[in-house]
VEXTIGU-162183 format. One record per residue (C-alpha): residue number from 1; x, y, z. Coordinates in nm, 3 decimals. Layout:
<nodes>
NODE     k         x         y         z
NODE   NUM         X         Y         Z
...
</nodes>
This chain:
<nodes>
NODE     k         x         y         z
NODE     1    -5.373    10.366     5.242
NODE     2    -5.617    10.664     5.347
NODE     3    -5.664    10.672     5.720
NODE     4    -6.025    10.625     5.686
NODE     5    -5.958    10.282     5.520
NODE     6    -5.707    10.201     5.834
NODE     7    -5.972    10.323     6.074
NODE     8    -6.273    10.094     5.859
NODE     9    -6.048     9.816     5.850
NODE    10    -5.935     9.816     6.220
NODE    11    -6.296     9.892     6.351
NODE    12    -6.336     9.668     6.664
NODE    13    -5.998     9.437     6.639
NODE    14    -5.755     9.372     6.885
NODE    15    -5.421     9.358     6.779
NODE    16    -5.326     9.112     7.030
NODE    17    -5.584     8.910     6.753
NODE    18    -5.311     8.673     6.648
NODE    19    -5.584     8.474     6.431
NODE    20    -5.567     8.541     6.083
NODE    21    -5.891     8.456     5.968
NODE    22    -6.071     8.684     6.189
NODE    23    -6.389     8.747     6.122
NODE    24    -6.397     9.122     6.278
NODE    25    -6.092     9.198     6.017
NODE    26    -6.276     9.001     5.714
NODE    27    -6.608     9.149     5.807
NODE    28    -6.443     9.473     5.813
NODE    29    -6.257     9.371     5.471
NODE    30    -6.558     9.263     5.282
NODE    31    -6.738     9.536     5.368
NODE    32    -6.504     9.838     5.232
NODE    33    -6.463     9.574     4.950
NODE    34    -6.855     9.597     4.872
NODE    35    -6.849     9.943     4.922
NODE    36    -6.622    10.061     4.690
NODE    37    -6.767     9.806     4.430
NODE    38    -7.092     9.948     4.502
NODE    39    -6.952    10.332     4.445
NODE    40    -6.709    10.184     4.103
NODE    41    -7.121    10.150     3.977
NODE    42    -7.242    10.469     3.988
NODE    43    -7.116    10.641     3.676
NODE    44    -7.277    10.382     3.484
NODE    45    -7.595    10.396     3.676
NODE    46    -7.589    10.803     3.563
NODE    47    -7.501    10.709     3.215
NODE    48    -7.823    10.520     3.163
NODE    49    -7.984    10.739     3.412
NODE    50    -8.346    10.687     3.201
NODE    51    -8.308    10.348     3.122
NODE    52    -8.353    10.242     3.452
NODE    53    -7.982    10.394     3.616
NODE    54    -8.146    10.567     3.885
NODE    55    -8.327    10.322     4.047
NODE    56    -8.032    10.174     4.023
NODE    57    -7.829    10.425     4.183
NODE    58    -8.074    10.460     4.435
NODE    59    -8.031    10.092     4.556
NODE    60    -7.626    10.170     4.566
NODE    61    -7.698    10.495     4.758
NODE    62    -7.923    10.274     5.015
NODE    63    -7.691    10.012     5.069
NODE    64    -7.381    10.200     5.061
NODE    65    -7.518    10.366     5.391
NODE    66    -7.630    10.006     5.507
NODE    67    -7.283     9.827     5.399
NODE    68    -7.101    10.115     5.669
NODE    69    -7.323     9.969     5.952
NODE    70    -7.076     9.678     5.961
NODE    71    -6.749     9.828     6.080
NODE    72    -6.967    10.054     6.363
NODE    73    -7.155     9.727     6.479
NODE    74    -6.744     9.576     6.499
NODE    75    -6.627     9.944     6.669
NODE    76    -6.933     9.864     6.925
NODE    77    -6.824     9.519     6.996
NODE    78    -7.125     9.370     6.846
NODE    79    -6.972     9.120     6.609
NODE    80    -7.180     8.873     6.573
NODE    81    -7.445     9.108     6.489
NODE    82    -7.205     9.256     6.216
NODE    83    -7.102     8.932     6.040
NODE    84    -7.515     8.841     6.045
NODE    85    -7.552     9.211     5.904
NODE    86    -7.336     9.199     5.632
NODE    87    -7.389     8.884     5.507
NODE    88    -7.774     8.996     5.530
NODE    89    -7.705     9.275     5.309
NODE    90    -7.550     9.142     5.078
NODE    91    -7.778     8.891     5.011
NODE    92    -8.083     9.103     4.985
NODE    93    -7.893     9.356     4.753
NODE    94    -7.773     9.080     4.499
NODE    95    -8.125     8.955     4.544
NODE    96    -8.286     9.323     4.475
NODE    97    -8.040     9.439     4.192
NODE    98    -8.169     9.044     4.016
NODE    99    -8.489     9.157     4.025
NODE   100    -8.448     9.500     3.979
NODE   101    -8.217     9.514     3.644
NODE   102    -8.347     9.179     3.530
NODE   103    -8.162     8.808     3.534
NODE   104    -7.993     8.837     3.183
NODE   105    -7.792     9.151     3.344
NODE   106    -7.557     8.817     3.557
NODE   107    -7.607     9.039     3.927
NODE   108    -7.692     8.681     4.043
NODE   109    -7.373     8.513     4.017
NODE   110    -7.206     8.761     4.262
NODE   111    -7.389     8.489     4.509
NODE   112    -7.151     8.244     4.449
NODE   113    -6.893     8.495     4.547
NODE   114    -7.130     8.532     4.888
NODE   115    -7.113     8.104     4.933
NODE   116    -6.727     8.124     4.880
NODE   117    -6.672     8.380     5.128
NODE   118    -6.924     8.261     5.433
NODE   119    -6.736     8.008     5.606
NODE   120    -6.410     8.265     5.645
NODE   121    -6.685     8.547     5.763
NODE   122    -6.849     8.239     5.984
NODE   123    -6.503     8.087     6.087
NODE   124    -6.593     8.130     6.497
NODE   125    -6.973     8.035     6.426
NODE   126    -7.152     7.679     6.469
NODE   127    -7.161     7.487     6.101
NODE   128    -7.537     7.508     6.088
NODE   129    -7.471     7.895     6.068
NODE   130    -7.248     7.842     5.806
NODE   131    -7.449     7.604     5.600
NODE   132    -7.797     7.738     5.638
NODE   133    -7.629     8.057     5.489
NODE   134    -7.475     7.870     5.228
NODE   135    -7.788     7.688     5.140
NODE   136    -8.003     8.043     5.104
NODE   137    -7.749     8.206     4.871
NODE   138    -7.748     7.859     4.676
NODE   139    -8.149     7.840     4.624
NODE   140    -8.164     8.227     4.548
NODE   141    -7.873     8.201     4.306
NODE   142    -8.067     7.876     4.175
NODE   143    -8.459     8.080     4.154
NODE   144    -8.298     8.404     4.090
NODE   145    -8.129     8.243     3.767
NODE   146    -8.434     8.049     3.618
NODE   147    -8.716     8.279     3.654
NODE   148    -8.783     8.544     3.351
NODE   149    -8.720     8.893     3.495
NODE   150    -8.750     9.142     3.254
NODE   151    -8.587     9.434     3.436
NODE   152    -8.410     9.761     3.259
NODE   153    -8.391     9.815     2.918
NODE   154    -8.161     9.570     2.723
NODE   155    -7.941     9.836     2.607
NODE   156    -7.868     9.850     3.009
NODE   157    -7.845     9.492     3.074
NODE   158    -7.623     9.454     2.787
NODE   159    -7.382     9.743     2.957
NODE   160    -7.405     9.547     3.296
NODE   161    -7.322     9.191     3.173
NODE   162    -6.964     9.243     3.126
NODE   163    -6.921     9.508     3.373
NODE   164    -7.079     9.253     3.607
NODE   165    -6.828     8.998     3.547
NODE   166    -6.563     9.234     3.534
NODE   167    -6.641     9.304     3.912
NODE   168    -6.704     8.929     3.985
NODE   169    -6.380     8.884     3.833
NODE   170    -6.199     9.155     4.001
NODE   171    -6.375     9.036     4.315
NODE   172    -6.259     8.716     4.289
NODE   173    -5.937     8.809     4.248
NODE   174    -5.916     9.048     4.564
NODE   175    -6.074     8.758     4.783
NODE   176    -5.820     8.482     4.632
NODE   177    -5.565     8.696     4.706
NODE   178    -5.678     8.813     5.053
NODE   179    -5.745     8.472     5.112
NODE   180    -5.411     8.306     5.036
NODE   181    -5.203     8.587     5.212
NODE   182    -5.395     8.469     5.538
NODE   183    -5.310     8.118     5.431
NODE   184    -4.917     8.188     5.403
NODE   185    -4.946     8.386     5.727
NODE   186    -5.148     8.083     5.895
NODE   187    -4.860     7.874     5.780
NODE   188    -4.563     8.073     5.841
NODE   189    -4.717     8.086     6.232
NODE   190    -4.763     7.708     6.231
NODE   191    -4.408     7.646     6.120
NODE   192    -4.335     7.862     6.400
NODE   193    -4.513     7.680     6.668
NODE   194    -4.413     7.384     6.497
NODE   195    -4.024     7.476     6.556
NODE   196    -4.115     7.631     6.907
NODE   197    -4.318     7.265     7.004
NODE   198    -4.003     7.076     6.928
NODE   199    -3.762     7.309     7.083
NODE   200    -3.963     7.228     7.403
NODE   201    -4.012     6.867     7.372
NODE   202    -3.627     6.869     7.277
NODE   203    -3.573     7.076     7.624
NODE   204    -3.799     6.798     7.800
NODE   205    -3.689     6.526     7.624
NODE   206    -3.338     6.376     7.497
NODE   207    -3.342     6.445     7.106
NODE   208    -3.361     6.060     7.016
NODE   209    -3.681     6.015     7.202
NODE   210    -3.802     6.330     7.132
NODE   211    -3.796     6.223     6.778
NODE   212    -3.971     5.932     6.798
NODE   213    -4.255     6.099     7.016
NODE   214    -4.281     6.341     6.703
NODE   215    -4.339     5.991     6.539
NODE   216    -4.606     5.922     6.756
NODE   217    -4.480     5.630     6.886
NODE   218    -4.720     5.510     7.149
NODE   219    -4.480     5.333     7.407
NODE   220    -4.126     5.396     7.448
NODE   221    -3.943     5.180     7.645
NODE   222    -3.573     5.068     7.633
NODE   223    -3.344     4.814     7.799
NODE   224    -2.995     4.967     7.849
NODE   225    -2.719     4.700     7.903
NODE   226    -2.464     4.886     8.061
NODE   227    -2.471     5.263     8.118
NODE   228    -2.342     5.513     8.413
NODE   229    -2.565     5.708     8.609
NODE   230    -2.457     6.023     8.869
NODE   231    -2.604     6.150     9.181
NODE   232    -2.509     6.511     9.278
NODE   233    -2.638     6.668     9.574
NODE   234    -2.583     7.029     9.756
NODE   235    -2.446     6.956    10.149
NODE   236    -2.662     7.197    10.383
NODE   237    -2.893     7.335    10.094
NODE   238    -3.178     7.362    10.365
NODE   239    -2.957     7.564    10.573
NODE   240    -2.854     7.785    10.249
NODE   241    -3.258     7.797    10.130
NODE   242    -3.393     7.977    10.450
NODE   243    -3.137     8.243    10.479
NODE   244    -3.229     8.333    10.070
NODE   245    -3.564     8.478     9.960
NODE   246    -3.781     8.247     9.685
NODE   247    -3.668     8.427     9.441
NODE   248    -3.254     8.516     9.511
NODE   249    -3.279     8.084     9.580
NODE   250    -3.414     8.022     9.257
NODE   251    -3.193     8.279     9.016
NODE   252    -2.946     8.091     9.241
NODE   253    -3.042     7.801     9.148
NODE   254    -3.095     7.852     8.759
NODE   255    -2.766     8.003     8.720
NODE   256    -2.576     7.677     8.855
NODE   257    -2.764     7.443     8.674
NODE   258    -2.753     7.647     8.396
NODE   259    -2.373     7.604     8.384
NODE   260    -2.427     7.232     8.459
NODE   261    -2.648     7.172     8.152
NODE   262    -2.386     7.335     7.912
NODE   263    -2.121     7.076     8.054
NODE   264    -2.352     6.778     8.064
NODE   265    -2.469     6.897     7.685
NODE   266    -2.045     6.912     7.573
NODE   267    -2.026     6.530     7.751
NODE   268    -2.310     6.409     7.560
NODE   269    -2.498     6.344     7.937
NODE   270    -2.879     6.367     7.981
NODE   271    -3.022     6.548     8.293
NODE   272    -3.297     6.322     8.379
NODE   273    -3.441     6.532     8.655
NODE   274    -3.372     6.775     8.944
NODE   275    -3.513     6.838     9.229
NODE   276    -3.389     7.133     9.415
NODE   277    -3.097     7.068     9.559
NODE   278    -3.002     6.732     9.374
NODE   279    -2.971     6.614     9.023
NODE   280    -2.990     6.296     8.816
NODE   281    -2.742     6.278     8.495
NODE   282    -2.742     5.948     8.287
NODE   283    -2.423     5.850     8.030
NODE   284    -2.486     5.627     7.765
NODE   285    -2.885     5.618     7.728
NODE   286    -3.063     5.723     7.537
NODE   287    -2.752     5.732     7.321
NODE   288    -2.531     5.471     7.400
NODE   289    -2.153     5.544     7.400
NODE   290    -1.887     5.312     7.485
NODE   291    -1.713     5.525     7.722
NODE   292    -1.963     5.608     7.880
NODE   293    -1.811     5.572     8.224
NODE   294    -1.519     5.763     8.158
NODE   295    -1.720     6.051     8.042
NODE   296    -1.962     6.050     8.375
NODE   297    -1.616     6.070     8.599
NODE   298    -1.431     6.321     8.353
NODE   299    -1.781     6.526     8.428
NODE   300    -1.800     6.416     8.753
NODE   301    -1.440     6.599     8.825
NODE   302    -1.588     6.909     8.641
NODE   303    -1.875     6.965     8.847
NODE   304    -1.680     6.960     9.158
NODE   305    -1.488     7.234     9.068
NODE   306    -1.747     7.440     8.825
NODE   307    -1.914     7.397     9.216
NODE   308    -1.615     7.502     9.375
NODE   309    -1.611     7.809     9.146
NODE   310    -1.966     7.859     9.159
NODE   311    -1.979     7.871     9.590
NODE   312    -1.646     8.106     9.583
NODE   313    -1.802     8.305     9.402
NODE   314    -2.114     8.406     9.541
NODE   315    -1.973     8.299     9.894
NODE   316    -2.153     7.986     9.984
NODE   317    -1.998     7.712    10.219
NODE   318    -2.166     7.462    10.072
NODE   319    -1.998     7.189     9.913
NODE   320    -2.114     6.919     9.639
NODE   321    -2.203     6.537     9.735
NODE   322    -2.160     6.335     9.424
NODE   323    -2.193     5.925     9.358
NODE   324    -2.153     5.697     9.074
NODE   325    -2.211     5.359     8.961
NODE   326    -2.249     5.147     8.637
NODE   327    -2.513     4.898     8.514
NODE   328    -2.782     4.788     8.318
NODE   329    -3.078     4.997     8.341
NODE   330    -3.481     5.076     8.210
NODE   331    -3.573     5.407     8.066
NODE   332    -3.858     5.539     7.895
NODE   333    -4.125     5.816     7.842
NODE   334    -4.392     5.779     8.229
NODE   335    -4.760     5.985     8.225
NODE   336    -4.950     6.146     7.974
NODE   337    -5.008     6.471     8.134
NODE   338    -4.673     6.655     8.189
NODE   339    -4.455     6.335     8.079
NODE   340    -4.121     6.269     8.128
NODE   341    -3.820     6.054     8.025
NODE   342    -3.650     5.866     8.304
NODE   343    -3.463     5.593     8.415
NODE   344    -3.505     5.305     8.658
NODE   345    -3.317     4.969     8.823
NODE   346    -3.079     4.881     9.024
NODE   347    -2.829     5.090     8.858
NODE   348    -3.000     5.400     8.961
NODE   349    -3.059     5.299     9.306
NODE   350    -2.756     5.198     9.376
NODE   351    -2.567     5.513     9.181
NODE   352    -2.831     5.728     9.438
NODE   353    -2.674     5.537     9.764
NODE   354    -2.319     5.634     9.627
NODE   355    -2.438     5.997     9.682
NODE   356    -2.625     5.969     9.978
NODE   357    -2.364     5.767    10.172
NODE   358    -2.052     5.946    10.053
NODE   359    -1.940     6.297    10.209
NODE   360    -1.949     6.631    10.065
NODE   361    -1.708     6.787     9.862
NODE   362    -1.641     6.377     9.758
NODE   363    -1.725     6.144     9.433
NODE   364    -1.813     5.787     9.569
NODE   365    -1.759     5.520     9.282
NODE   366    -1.864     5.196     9.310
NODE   367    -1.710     4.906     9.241
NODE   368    -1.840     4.849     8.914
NODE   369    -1.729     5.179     8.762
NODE   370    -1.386     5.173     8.927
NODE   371    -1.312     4.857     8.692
NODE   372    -1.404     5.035     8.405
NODE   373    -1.177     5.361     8.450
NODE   374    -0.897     5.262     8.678
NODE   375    -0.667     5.328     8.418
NODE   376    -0.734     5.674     8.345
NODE   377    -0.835     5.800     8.682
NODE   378    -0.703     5.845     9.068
NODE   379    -0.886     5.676     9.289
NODE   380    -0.852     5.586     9.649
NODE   381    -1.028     5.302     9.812
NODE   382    -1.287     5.387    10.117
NODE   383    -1.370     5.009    10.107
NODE   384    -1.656     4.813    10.235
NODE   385    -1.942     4.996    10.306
NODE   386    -2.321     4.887    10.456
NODE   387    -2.586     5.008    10.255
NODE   388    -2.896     4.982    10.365
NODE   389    -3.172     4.748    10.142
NODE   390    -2.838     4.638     9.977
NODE   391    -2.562     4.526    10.138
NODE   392    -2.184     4.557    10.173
NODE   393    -2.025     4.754     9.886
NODE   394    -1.672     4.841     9.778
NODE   395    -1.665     5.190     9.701
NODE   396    -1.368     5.403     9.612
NODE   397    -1.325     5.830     9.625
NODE   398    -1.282     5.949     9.306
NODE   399    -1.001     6.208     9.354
NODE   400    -0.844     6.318     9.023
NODE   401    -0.695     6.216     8.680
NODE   402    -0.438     5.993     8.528
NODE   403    -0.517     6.083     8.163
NODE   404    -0.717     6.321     7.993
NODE   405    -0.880     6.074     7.770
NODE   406    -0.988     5.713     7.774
</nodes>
């Protein structure tokens, strides 16, 4: 492409644009479009140079100069101005070549080219605009074609009717395809919000509810009958967060639970939330799983010592406070503005007390998931406990394994 096209066609757009149907680009488009048609129609305006040819040349030579208006009102930043120019233009020289040549040479019909093209050259304008546009080129084309004009000689008019619909044609063409390019590229860019959407809802969301909020499903609520729910928390992670800047605590941060999430993701766990220094996981729900206690201690286990690791490492003295217990349980999808999926009960209560009121560098197990993994795990038994708003409770350390599967 010349680089006088490239500088016509890129008068006055930003390339941070991202909207393919932008009017500076199509104003710009059209324009070199109507220009070049307007220059194709010279030699035959010399050819029948007596026969009326140079007033018709003269009206190509006026709004030739005209049609280059629109990419310097775009370079200016006037676009509105250049969309209302063009489209201005246009109309008056389809109107002025009717009269001019005479309505059996078919200028006219280049007006329904104009009403196809109007809402893409109005796409950031009110409808009115659009319509009231529309509706002129639609009368015109509708007087322009019924009234007798008798124009330039017929040897003329019987040159411009096929040339005339060889350029409509042609025309045509070059919009349709200019038109449908922007289509695929319109589509190829919502396919790839599309995927980038649900790569976030799936990073907010477990995939099975995700999927049915993709569904549109207005309320989703479950009942869980039994599932296993863990409490982690990091022991003096006040202490640890005023000796670190905001941002060493948070790179700190991302790169533990960052490990976390790829061993809650190989467990087929769900991170339900976090909140600084503690974290929520859930086994079984969304997706239930029948050993889903086994898995939340064999994780359990893990985190200690990915924690362990993780504070040698960057030479922390912190340690990890983790609890556990198993139950029935409520989760679902809460607010409408930055929603969430969580869970609720009993279950989760009591699973946060295991935490809270167990020691760091320790997994407290209640009673209920002891029973369920006994067999496959170390334990040893704390016993009775007091826990406040619920009572006495026999808890057990979680300390290592028996087997490696359930």
């Amino acid at each position: 492409m010349p680089g006088w096209m490239r500088i016509w066609l890129r008068a006055g757009h930003q390339h941070s644009d991202r909207d393919s149907f932008c009017p500076i680009r199509i104003a710009n488009v059209i324009s070199l479009i109507m220009l070049l048609t307007l220059l194709l129609q010279l030699p035959a305006s010399v050819g029948y140079w007596t026969q009326g040819g140079s007033g018709k040349a003269l009206l190509i030579g006026i709004f030739a100069c005209l049609t280059m208006l629109t990419p310097l009102f775009n370079h200016w930043q006037r676009h509105k101005l250049a969309v209302y120019w063009l489209s201005l233009i246009y109309f008056i020289y389809i109107s002025a070549s009717t009269l001019y040549l005479g309505n059996q040479s078919h200028v006219q019909i280049f007006l329904l080219l104009g009403i196809l093209l109007l809402p893409t050259l109005f796409s950031r304008q009110t409808k009115l605009e659009i319509y009231l546009f529309q509706t002129t080129y639609a009368l015109a084309f509708i007087v322009l074609n019924s009234i007798e004009t008798q124009g330039v000689s017929a040897d003329y008019q019987h040159f411009l009717r096929p040339a005339n619909w060889v350029f409509l044609v042609a025309s045509f063409a070059v919009c349709a395809y200019f038109i449908q390019r922007n289509l695929e590229i319109d589509r190829r860019r919502l396919d790839e919000e599309r995927a980038r959407s649900d790569e976030l809802l799936s990073n907010i969301l477990p995939d099975s509810i995700a999927e049915r909020m993709r569904a549109h499903q207005d309320t989703i609520a479950d009942f869980y009958a039994e599932i296993t729910v863990i409490f982690a928390d990091i022991e003096g992670f006040t202490h640890l967060s005023r000796q670190l800047t905001e941002l060493g605590l948070v790179r700190l941060l991302n790169e533990l639970y960052s490990e976390m999430d790829q061993l809650f993701l190989s467990y087929g766990l769900e991170k339900i939330k976090t909140n600084g220094d503690g974290i929520m996981i859930v086994c079984g729900a969304p997706l239930a799983l029948a050993d889903h206690a086994w898995r939340a201690c064999e994780v359990a286990l893990r985190m200690q010592q990915l924690f362990s690791d993780f504070a040698q490492r960057h030479h922390l003295p912190n340690r990890l406070r983790i609890g556990i217990h198993t139950g029935s349980a409520v989760g679902g999808v809460v607010g409408l503005h930055k929603f969430s999926y969580d869970v609720w009960g009993d279950t989760v209560n009591l699973a946060s007390r295991m935490e809270s009121y167990g020691e760091a560098g320790k997994i407290q197990v209640s009673l209920a998931t002891y029973q369920l993994v006994r067999e496959h795990f170390i334990f040893e038994p704390r016993g009775d406990i007091d826990i406040r708003g619920i009572g006495l409770q026999t808890t057990y350390w979680l300390v290592g394994h028996k087997h490696s599967e359930p």
